[in-house]
C-alpha positions as CSV (number, residue, x, y, z in Angstrom):
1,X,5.3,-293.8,144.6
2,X,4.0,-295.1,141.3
3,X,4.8,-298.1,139.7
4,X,7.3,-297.5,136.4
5,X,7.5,-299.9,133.4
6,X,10.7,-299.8,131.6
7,X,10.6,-301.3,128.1
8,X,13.0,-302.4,126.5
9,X,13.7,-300.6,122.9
10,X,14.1,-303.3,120.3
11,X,17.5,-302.6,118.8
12,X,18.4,-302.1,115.1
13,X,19.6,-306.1,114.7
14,X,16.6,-307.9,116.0
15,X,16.8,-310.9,114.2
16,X,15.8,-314.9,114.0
17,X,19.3,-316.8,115.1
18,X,17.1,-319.3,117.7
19,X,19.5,-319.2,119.7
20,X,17.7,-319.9,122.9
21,X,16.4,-323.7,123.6
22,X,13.4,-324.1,125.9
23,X,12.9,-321.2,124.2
24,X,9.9,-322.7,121.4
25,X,9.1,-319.3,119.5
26,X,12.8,-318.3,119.1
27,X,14.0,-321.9,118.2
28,X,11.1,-322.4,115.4
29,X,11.4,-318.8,113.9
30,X,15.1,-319.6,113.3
31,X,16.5,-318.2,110.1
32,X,13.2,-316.5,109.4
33,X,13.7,-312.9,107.8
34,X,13.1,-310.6,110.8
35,X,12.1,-306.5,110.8
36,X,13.9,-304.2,112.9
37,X,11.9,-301.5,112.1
38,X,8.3,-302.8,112.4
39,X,9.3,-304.6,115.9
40,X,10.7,-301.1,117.6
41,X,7.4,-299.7,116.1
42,X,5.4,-302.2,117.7
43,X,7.0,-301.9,121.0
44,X,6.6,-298.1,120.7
45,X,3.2,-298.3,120.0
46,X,2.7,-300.3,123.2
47,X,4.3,-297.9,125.6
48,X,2.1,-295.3,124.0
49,X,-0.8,-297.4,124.6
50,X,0.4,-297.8,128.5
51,X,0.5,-294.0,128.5
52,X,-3.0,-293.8,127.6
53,X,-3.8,-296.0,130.7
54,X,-2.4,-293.5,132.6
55,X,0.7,-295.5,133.2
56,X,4.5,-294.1,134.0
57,X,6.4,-295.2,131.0
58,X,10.0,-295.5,131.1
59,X,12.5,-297.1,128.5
60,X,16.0,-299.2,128.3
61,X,17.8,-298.8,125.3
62,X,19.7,-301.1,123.1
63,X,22.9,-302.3,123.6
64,X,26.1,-302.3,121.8
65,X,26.0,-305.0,118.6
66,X,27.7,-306.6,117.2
67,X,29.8,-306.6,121.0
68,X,33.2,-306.6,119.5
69,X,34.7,-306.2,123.0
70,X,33.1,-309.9,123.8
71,X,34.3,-311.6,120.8
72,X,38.1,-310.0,121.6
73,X,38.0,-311.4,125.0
74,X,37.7,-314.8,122.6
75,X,40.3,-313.8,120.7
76,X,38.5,-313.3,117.3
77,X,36.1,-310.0,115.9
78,X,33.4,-310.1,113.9
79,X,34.8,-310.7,110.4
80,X,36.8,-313.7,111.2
81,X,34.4,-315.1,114.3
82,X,32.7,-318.6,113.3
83,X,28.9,-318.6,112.4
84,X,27.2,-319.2,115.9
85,X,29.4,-316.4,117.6
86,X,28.6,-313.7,115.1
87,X,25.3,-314.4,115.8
88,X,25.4,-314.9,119.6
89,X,27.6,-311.0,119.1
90,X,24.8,-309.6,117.7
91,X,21.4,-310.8,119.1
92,X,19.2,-307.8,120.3
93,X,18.1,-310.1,123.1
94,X,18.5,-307.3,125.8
95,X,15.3,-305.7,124.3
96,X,13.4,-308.1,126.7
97,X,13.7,-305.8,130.0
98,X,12.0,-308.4,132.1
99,X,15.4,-310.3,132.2
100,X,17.7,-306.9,133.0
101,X,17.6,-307.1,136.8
102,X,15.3,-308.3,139.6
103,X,13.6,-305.1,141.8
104,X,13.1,-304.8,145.0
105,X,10.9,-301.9,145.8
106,X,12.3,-299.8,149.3
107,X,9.3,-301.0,151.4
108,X,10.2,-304.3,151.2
109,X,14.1,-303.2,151.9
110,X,16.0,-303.4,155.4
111,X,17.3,-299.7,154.2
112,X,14.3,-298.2,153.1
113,X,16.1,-298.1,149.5
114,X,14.9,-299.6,146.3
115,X,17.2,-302.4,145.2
116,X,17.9,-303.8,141.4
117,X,20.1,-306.9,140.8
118,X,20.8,-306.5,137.7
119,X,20.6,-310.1,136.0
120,X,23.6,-312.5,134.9
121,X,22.1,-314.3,132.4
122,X,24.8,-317.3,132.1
123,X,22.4,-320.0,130.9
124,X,22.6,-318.8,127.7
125,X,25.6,-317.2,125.6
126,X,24.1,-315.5,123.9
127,X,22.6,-313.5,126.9
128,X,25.5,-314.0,129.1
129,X,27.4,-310.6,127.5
130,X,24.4,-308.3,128.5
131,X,25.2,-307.6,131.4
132,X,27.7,-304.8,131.6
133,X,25.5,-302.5,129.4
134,X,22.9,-302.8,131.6
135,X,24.7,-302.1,134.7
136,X,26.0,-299.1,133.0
137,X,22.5,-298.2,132.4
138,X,21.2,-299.1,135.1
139,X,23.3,-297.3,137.4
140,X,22.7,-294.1,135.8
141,X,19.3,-294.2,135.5
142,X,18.9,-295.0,139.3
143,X,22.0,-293.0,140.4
144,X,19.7,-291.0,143.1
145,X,20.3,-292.3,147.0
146,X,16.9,-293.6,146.6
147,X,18.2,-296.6,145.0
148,X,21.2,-299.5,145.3
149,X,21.8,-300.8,142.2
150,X,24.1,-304.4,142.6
151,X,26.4,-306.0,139.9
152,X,25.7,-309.6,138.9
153,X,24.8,-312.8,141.3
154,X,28.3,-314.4,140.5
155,X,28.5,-317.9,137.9
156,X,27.5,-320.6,137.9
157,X,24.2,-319.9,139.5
158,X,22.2,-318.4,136.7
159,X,20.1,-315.6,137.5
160,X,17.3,-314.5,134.2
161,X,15.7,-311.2,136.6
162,X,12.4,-309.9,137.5
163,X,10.9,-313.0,134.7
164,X,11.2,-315.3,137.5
165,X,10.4,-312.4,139.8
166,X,6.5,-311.6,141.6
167,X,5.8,-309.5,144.2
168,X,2.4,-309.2,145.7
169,X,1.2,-306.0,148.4
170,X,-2.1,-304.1,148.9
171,X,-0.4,-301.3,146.8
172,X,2.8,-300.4,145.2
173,X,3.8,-298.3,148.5
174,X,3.3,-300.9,151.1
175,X,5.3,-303.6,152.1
176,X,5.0,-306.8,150.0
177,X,5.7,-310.3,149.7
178,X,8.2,-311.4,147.1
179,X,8.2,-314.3,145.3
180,X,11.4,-315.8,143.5
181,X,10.7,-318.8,141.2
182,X,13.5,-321.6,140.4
183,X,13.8,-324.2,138.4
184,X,15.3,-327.7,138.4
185,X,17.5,-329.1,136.2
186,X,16.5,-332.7,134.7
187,X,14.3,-332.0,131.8
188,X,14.9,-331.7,127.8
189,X,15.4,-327.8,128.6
190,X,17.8,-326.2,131.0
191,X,16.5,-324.8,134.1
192,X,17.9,-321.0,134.0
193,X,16.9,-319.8,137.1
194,X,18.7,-321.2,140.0
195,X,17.8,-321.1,143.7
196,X,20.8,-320.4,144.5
197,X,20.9,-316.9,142.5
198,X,17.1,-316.1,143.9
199,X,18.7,-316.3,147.8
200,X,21.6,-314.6,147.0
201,X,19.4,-311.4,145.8
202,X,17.5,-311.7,148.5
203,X,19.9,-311.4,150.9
204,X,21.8,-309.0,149.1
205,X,18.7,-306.5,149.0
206,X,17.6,-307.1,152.4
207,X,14.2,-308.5,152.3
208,X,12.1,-309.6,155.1
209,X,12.9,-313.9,155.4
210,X,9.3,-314.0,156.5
211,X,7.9,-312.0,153.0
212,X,9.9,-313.9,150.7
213,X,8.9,-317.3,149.3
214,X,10.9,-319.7,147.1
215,X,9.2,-321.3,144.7
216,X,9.7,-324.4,142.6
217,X,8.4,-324.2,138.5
218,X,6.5,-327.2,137.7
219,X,9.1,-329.0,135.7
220,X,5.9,-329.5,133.0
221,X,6.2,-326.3,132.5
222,X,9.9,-325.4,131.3
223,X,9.2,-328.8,129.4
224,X,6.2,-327.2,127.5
225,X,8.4,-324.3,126.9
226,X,8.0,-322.0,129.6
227,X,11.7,-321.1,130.1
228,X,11.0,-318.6,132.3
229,X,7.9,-318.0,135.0
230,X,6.4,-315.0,133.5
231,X,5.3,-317.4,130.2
232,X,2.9,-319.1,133.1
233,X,2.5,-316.8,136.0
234,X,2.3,-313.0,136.6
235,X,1.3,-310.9,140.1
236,X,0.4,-307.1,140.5
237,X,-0.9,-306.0,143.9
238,X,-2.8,-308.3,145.4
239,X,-3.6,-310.3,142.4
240,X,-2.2,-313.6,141.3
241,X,-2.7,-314.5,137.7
242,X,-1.5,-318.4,137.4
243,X,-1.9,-321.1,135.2
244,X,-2.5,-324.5,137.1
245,X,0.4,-325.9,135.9
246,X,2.7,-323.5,137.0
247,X,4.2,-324.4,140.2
248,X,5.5,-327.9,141.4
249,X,3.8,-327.5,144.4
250,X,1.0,-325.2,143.4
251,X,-1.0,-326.4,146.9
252,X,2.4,-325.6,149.3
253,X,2.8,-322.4,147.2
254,X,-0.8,-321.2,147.9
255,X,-0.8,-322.3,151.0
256,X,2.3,-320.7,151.9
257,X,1.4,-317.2,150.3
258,X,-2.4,-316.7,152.1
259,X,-0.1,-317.4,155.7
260,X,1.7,-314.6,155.2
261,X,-0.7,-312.5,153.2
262,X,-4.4,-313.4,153.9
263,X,-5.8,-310.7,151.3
264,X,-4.2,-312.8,148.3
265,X,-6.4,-313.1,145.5
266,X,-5.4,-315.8,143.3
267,X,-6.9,-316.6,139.7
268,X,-5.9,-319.9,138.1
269,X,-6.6,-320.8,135.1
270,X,-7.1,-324.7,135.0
271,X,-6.0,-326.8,132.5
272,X,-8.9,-328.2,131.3
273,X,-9.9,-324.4,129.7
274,X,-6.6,-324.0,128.6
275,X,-3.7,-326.1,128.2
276,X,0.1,-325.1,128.3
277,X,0.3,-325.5,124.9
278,X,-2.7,-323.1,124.4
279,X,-1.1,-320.6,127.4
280,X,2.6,-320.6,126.1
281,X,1.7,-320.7,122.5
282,X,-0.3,-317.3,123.0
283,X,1.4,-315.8,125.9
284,X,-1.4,-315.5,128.0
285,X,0.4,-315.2,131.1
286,X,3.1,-313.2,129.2
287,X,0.9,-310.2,129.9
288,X,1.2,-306.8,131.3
289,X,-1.0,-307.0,134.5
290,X,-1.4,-303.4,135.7
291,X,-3.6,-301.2,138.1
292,X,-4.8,-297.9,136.3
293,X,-4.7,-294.6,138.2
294,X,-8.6,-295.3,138.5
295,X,-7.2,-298.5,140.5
296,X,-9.0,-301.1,137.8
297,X,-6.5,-304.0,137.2
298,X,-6.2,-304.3,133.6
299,X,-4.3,-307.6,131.3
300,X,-2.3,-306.0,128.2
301,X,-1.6,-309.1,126.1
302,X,-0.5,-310.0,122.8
303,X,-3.2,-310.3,119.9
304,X,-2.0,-314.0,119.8
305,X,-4.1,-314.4,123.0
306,X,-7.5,-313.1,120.8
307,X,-6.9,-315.6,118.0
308,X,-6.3,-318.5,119.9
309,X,-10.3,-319.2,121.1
310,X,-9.8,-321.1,124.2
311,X,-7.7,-318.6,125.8
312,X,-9.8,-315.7,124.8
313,X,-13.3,-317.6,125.8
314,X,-11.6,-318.3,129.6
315,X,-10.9,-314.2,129.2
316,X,-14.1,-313.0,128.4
317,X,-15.8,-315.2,130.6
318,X,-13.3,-313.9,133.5
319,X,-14.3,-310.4,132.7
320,X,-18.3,-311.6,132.9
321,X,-17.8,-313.0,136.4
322,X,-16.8,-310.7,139.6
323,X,-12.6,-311.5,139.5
324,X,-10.2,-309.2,140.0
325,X,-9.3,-308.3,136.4
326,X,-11.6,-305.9,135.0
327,X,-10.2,-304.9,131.6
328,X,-8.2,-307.0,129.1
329,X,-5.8,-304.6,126.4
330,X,-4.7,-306.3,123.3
331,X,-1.4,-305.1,121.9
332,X,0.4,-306.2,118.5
333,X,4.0,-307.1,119.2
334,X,4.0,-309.6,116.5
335,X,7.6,-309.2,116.2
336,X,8.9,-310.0,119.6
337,X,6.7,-312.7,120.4
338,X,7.9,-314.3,117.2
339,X,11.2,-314.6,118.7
340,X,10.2,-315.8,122.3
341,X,9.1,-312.8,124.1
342,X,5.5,-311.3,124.6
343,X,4.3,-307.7,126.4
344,X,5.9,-308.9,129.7
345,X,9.1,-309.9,128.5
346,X,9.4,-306.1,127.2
347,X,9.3,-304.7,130.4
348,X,11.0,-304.0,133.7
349,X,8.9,-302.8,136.9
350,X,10.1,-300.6,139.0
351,X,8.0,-299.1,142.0
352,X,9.4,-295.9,143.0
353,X,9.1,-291.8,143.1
354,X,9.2,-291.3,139.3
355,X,11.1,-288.0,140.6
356,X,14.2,-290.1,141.5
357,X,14.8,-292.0,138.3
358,X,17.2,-290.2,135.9
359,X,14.5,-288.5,133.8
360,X,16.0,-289.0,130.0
361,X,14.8,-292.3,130.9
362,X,10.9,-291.8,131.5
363,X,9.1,-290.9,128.3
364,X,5.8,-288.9,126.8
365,X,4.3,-288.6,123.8
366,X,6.8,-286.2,122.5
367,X,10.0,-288.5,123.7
368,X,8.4,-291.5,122.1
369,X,8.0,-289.3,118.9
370,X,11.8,-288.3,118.5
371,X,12.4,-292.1,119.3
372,X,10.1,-293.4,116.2
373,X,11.4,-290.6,114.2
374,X,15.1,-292.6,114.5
375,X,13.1,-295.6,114.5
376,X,11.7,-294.9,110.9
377,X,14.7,-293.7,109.5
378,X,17.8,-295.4,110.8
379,X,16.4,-299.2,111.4
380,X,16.7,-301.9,109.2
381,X,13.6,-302.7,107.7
382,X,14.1,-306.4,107.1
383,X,17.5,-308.7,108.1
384,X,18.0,-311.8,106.0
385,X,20.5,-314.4,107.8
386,X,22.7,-313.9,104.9
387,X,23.2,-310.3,105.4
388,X,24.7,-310.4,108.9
389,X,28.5,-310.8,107.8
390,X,28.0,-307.5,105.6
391,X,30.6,-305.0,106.9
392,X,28.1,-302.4,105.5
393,X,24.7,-303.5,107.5
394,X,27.1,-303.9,110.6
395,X,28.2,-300.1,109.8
396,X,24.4,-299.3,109.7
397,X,23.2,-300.6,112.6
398,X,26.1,-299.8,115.0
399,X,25.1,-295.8,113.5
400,X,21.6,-296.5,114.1
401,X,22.3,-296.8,117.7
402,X,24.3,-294.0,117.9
403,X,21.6,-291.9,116.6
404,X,19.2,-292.9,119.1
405,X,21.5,-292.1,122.2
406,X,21.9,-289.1,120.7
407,X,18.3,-287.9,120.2
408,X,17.7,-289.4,124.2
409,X,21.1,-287.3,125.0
410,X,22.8,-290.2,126.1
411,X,25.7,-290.4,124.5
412,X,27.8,-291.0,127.4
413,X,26.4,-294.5,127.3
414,X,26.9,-295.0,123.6
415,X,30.5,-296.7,124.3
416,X,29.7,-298.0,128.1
């Protein structure tokens, strides 16, 4: 059992709409000129560098855009649609994997099965239209008996996925504790996880009431613009990796976690060393917290997290000390983090027998090759704002697409 990370392959109209509030990157980078190209390279260039760790690299791909079959269920298509739905019908948000579905790994399941939710996304409309592709994906990438793969927690109650998602254990293959972060509606952004949503996939996947924790986000937090819980808080094993500020209860949370799990190891970072501002603004806790083969924990963050000096000093002087995070990775995903989403947001874990998953969906150096071939050749290398009502760069990136299904041998998915 190895744990998997599926990123998420930034499609061919990656742009800057800012369509997401809470959201500060996306909403400031609004009507910037965005690159396709150079952000699917970036990302490719990460999951190579997670191969070189020794890591199981799997990918989602991108989905249909503009989604024609969502602006005919408004009674409209692309040509004649207003401004803000031809962009909301064409974001490439789905590229962030972290907000696909929400895992639960089999030995934390009632039925020994691994369990993916896959994510509703309502909060935002922009988002709320992914869905369906990555059910379809979903459920054919994890069609083996190993795994249960559920539809949607039904509206209102918004469910974003594994980004409000942690799950702690002694290793990937043990039974852990899983904890499902909520927010609460009240501040100047809206709270797009609900509690409701986080029960309701607990219950649907059969977890262990006693291993599963609900926690509150500190509302400070989604003020600061930490829309989701992985912009202030990420796990892996027995690690937690926190800022102080996370949790509304950050004492009741703590307390509540070493009770049920005594081996915890918990490293906050307080606020004096780095602010939110300083943590959200480089995506420190936006990271990629992963154990090597070698079993040395290891943070893959954004180069934002090097320039900004308070965030790198509390690093380097975490790596001088005897914590649990041996090695720090720096990645340039420039791109994606300029429209809201950092190495974590790229990325959906799944702990499981790599054997089990649907194999045109894991990837080696030779895969991720054929993919930046396409990549290189088919994707826009800049989008203007003005060019998104061309019938001929809608032609190009809808054939962009196809392409890459094609070279992954996909193509039943190309119209899913």
């Amino acid at each position: 059992m190895r744990e998997i990370n599926f990123d998420g392959i930034i499609g061919p109209t990656h742009n800057y709409a800012g369509l997401s509030p809470g959201n500060l990157a996306a909403t400031s980078n609004a009507g910037a000129v965005a690159h396709p190209r150079a952000a699917a390279l970036q990302g490719i260039a990460k999951m190579r560098a997670n191969l070189a760790l020794g890591l199981v690299q799997g990918v989602l791909l991108p989905h249909r855009r503009p989604d024609h079959r969502w602006l005919a269920a408004l009674h409209t298509d692309y040509a004649r649609a207003e401004p803000h739905l031809r962009a909301r019908a064409l974001s490439a948000s789905a590229m962030w994997a972290a907000n696909a579905a929400t895992v639960s790994p089999a030995p934390d399941c009632a039925d020994g099965r691994c369990h993916l939710s896959v994510a509703n996304l309502v909060t935002m409309p922009h988002r709320s239209h992914e869905w369906p592709d990555t059910l379809a994906q979903l459920r054919l990438a994890f069609a083996h008996d190993a795994f249960r793969v559920h539809a949607p927690v039904s509206a209102p109650f918004g469910d974003e996925g594994a980004a409000n998602h942690m799950r702690l254990c002694a290793s990937h293959d043990a039974a852990g504790v899983e904890v499902f972060v909520y927010g609460v509606s009240g501040g100047p952004f809206p709270a797009r996880q609900h509690v409701e949503a986080s029960r309701a996939i607990a219950r649907g996947h059969g977890l262990n009431p006693a291993r599963t924790l609900f926690v509150e986000q500190s509302s400070e937090a989604i003020a600061a613009g930490a829309f989701h819980n992985d912009v202030v808080a990420v796990a892996n094993e027995r690690t937690l990796f926190a800022h102080e500020q996370a949790f509304a209860d950050r004492a009741g949370f703590y307390a509540q976690l070493r009770a049920v799990m005594p081996e915890v190891e918990i490293v906050e970072v307080p606020a004096a060393a780095v602010s939110l501002s300083d943590a959200i603004g480089s995506y420190l806790f936006n990271a990629q917290l992963v154990s090597t083969p070698a079993g040395q924990q290891t943070l893959i963050v954004p180069q934002e997290v090097r320039e900004n000096p308070r965030t790198w000093a509390w690093l380097q002087d975490h790596l001088a000390g005897n914590g649990p995070i041996r090695r720090v990775e720096v990645v340039d995903v420039r791109e994606s983090m300029a429209n809201g989403g950092g190495p974590a947001c790229l990325r959906l874990r799944v702990a499981c027998d790599p054997a089990h998953v649907d194999q045109r969906f894991t990837v080696d150096a030779a895969k991720l090759d054929r993919i930046d071939d396409v990549v290189a050749s088919h994707w826009p290398e800049a989008i203007t704002p003005g060019e998104i009502g061309d019938p001929a760069f809608v032609a190009r990136v809808e054939q962009a697409r196809v392409r890459l299904f094609s070279a992954l041998d996909l193509v039943e998915l190309i119209d899913t």
